[in-house]
C-alpha positions as CSV (number, residue, x, y, z in Angstrom):
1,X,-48.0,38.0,-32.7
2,X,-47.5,36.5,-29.5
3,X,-44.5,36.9,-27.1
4,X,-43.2,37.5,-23.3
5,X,-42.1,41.4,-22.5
6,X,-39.5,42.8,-24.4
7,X,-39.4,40.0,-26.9
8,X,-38.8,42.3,-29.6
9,X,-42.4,41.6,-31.2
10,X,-42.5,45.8,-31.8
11,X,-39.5,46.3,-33.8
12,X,-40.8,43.2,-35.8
13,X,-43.9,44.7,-36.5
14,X,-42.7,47.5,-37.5
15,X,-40.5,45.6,-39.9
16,X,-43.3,43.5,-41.6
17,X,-45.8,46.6,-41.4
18,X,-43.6,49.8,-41.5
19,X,-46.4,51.1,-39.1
20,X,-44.8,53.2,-36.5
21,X,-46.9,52.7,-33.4
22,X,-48.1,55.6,-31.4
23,X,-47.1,55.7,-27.5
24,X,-49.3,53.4,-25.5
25,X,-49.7,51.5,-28.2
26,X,-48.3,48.4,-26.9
27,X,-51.4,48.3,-23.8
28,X,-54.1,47.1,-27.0
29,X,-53.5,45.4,-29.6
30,X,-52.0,47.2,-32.7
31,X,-53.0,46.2,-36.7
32,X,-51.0,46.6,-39.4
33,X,-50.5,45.3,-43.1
34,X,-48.4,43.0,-44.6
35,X,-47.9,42.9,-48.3
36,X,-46.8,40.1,-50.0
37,X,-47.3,38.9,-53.8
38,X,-50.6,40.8,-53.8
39,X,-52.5,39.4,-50.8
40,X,-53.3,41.4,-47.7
41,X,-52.0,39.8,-44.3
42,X,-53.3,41.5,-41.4
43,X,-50.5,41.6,-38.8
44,X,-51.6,42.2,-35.1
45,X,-49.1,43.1,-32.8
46,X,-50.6,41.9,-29.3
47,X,-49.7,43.4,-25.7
48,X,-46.9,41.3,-24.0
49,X,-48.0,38.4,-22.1
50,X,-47.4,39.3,-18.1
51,X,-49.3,36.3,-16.4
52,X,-51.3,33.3,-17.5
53,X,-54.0,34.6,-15.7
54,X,-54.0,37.7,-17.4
55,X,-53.9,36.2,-20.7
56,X,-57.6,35.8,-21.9
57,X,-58.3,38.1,-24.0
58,X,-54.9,37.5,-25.8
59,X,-55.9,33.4,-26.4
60,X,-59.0,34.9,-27.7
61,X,-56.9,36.7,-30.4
62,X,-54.8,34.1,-30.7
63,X,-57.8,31.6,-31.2
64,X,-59.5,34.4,-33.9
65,X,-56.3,34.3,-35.8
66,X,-55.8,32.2,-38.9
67,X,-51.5,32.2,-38.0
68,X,-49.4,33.0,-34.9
69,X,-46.5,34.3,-35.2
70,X,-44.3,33.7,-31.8
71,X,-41.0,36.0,-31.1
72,X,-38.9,34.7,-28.8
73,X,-35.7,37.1,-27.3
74,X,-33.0,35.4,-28.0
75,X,-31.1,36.8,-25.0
76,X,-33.1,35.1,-22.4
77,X,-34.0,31.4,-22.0
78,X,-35.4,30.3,-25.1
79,X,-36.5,27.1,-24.6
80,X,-38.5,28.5,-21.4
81,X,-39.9,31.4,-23.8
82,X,-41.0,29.1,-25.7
83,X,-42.6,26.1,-23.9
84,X,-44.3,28.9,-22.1
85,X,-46.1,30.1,-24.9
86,X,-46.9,26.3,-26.0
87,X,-48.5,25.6,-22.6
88,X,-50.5,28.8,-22.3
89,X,-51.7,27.8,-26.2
90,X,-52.3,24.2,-24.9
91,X,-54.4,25.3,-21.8
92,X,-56.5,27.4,-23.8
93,X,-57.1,24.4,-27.0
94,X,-54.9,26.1,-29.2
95,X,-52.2,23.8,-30.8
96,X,-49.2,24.9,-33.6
97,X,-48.8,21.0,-34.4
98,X,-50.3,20.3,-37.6
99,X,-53.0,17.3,-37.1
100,X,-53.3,14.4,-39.2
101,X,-56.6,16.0,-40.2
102,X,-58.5,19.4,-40.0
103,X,-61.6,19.8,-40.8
104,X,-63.7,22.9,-41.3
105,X,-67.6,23.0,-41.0
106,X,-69.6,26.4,-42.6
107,X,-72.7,26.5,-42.1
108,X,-75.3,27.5,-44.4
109,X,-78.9,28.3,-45.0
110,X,-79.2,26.0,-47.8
111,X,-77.6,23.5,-50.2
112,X,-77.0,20.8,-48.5
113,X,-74.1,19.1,-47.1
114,X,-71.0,19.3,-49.3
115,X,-67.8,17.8,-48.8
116,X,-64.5,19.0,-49.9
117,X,-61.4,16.2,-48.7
118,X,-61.4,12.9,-48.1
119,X,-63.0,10.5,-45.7
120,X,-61.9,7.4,-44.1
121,X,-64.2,4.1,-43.4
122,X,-66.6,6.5,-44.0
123,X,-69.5,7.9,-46.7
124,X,-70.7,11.2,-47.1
125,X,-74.0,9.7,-46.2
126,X,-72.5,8.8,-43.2
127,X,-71.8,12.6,-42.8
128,X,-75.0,13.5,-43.7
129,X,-76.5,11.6,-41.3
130,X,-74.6,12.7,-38.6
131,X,-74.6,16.4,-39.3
132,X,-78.7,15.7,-38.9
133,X,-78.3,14.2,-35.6
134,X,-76.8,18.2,-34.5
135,X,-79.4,19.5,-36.3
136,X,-77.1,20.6,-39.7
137,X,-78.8,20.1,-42.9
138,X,-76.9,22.2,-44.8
139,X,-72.9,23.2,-44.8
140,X,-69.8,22.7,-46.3
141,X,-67.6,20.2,-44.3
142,X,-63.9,21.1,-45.7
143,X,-61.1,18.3,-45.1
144,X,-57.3,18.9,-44.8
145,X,-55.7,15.3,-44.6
146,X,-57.8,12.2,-44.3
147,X,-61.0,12.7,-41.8
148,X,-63.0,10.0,-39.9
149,X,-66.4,10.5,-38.6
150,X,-64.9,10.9,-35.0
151,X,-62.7,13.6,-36.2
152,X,-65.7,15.7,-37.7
153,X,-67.7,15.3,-34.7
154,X,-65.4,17.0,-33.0
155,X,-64.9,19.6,-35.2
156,X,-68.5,20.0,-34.5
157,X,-67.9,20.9,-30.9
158,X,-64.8,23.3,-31.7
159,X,-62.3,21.0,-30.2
160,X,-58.3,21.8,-30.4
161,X,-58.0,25.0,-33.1
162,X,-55.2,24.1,-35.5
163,X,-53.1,27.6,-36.1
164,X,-50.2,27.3,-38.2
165,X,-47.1,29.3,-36.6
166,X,-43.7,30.5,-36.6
167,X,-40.8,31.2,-34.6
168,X,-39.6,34.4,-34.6
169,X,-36.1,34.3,-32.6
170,X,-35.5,38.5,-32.4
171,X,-32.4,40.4,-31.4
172,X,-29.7,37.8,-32.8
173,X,-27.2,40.6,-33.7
174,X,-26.8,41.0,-30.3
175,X,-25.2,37.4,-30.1
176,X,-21.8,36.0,-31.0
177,X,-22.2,33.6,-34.7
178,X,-21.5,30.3,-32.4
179,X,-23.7,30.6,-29.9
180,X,-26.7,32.1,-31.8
181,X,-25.9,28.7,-34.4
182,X,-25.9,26.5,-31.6
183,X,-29.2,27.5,-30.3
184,X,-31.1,28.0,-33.7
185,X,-30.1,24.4,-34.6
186,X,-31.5,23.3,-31.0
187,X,-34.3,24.9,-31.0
188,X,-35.3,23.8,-34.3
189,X,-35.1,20.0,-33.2
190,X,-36.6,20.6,-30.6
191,X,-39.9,22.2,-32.3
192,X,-41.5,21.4,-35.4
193,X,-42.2,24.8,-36.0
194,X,-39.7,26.8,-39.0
195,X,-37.2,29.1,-37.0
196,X,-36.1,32.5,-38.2
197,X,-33.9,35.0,-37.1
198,X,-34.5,39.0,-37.0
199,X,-32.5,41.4,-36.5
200,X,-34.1,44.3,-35.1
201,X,-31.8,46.9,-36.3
202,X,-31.9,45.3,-39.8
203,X,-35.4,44.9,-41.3
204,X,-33.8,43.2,-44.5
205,X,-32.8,40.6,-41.9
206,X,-36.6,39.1,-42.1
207,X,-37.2,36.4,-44.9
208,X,-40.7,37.5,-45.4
209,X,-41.3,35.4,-48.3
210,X,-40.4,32.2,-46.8
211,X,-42.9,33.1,-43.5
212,X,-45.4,34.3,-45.9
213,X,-45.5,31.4,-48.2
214,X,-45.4,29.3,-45.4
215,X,-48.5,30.6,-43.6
216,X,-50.0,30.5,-47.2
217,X,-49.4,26.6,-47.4
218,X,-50.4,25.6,-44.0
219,X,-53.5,27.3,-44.0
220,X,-54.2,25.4,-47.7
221,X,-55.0,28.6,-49.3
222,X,-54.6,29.3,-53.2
223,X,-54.5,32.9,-55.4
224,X,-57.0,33.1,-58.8
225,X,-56.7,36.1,-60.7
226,X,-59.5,38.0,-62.4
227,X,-59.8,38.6,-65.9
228,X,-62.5,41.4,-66.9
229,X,-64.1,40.3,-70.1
230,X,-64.5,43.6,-71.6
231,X,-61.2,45.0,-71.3
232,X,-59.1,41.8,-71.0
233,X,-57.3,43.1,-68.1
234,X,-56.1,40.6,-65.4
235,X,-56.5,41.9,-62.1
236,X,-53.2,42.1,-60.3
237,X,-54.9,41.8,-56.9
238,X,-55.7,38.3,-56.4
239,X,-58.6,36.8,-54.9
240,X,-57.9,34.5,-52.0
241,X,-59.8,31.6,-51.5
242,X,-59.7,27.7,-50.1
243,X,-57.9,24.8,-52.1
244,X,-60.8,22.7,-53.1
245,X,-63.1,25.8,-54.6
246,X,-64.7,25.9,-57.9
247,X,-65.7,28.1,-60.1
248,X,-68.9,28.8,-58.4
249,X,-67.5,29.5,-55.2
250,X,-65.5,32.8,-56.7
251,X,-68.8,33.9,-58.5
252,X,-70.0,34.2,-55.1
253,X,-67.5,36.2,-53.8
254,X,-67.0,38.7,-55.9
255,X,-71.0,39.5,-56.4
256,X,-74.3,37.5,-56.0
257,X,-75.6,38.9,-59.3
258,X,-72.4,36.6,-60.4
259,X,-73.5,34.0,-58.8
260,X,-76.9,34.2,-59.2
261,X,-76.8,34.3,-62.9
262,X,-74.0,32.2,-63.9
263,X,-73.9,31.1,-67.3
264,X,-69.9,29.6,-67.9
265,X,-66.5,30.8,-67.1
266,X,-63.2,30.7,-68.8
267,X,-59.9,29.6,-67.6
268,X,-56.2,30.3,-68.6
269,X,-53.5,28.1,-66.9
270,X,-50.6,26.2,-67.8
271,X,-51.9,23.1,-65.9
272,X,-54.6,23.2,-68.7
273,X,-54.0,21.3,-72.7
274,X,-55.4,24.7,-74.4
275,X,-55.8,27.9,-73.0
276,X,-58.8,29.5,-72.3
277,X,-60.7,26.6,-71.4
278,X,-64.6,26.7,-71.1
279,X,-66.0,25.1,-67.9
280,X,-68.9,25.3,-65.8
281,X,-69.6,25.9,-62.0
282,X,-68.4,23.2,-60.2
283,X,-64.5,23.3,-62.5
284,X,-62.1,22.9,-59.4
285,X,-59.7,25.8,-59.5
286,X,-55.8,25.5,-58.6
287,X,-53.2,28.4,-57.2
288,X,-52.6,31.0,-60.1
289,X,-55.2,30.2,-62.2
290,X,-57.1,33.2,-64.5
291,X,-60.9,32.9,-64.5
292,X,-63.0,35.1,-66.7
293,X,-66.9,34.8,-65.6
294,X,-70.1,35.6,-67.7
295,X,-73.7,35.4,-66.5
């Protein structure tokens, strides 16, 4: 959470955490949880921005974070608010505006080069060999969009960091209905960010779901369930991982032994003719689906 002094990003956390933050509090930055459809957000609620030159080690959160959220008071200048925060983000080679591609690079100690997306005038040899030429031999190279071989050497060097965002606009009950309409419509053509309203004395006023979901989407992230095969018990919890996994990639995160010793898995979804389905380690998994794994 990122936002200018008394930009209301306080009462918002404690709205989307119900953490009550202890006096002080706002000099470091505060964690709390958000809940939503059983996945974990971590919401950080950050010290107020008072310079750009004292606004390192806040970029450096901001550039660690996988979403910003950015609260803007409603009863100053928004537009200012909010091409300030743009331009500090900017400076610092943070940008909110989705690219036509993102691409991902994880290095690992073996396996080779594996890539998840699509390429354009391009091979995964091509890949391959350029990886070598930075001394990569093995990694998974994971595309959002369509990816030439300019836009992965970039990613090689950590260029522009892609961080989906939204727009909080905060104390809106203090404003009349026509003039806070006025502005919300402005602001929203003049961003390409979503725009939502809070009011601070109302924490049914946030549309969690929508920001939630949102964030979800943007950062191309899907939910598969657990099924223990003893019990037959679907774990309510789910496990959050990258759109483009398999099978495999879940073994590994729940245990190596999993992993290690893979034999098959077994998968219930709709998307599927019969339900459960028998597949192996590299199956491609979709949001929602139920995978039961024996080794």
């Amino acid at each position: 959470m990122l936002g200018f002094p008394g930009s209301g990003k306080t009462s918002l956390f404690r709205c989307l955490t119900g953490k009550e933050e202890p006096p002080g509090a706002s000099r470091k930055p505060a964690p709390g949880i958000l809940a939503w459809n059983g996945v974990y957000f971590q919401v950080v609620d950050t010290p107020p921005i008072l310079s750009e030159s004292s606004s390192g080690k806040l970029m450096a959160l901001a550039r660690n974070a996988d979403a910003l959220i950015l609260t803007i008071d409603s009863t100053m200048d928004v537009y200012l608010q909010l091409d300030s925060l743009l331009k500090l983000l900017d400076d610092n080679r943070i940008t909110v505006e989705k690219p036509k591609a993102i691409v991902e690079i994880e290095k690992r100690a073996t396996g080779g080069v594996t890539i998840i997306g699509d390429l354009i005038n391009a091979t995964t040899q091509d890949v391959i060999s350029l990886l070598r030429e930075y001394n990569i031999y093995h990694a998974i190279v994971r595309i959002q969009g369509k990816a030439t071989l300019d836009d992965i050497e970039e990613a090689i060097f950590g260029s522009y960091a892609y961080k989906p965002a939204v727009v909080m606009l905060t104390k809106v009950d203090l404003l009349d209905g026509n003039t806070l309409k006025s502005m919300a419509e402005k602001l929203m053509e003049s961003t390409s960010l979503p725009v939502h309203l809070f009011t601070s004395t109302q924490c049914s006023s946030l549309r969690v779901e929508e920001i939630a979901s949102y964030i979800f989407k943007e950062l191309d992230l899907i939910k598969v369930y657990t099924r223990n095969p003893k019990t037959g018990e679907v774990e309510k919890r789910p496990i959050v991982i990258k759109r483009g996994a398999k099978v495999i990639d879940v073994a590994r995160k729940i245990h190596s032994d999993l992993y290690k010793n893979f034999k098959y898995a077994r998968i219930w979804s709709p998307r599927l003719v019969f339900s459960p389905q028998k597949v192996g380690r590299d199956f491609q998994l979709e949001d929602g689906d139920i995978i039961e794994i024996v080794a």
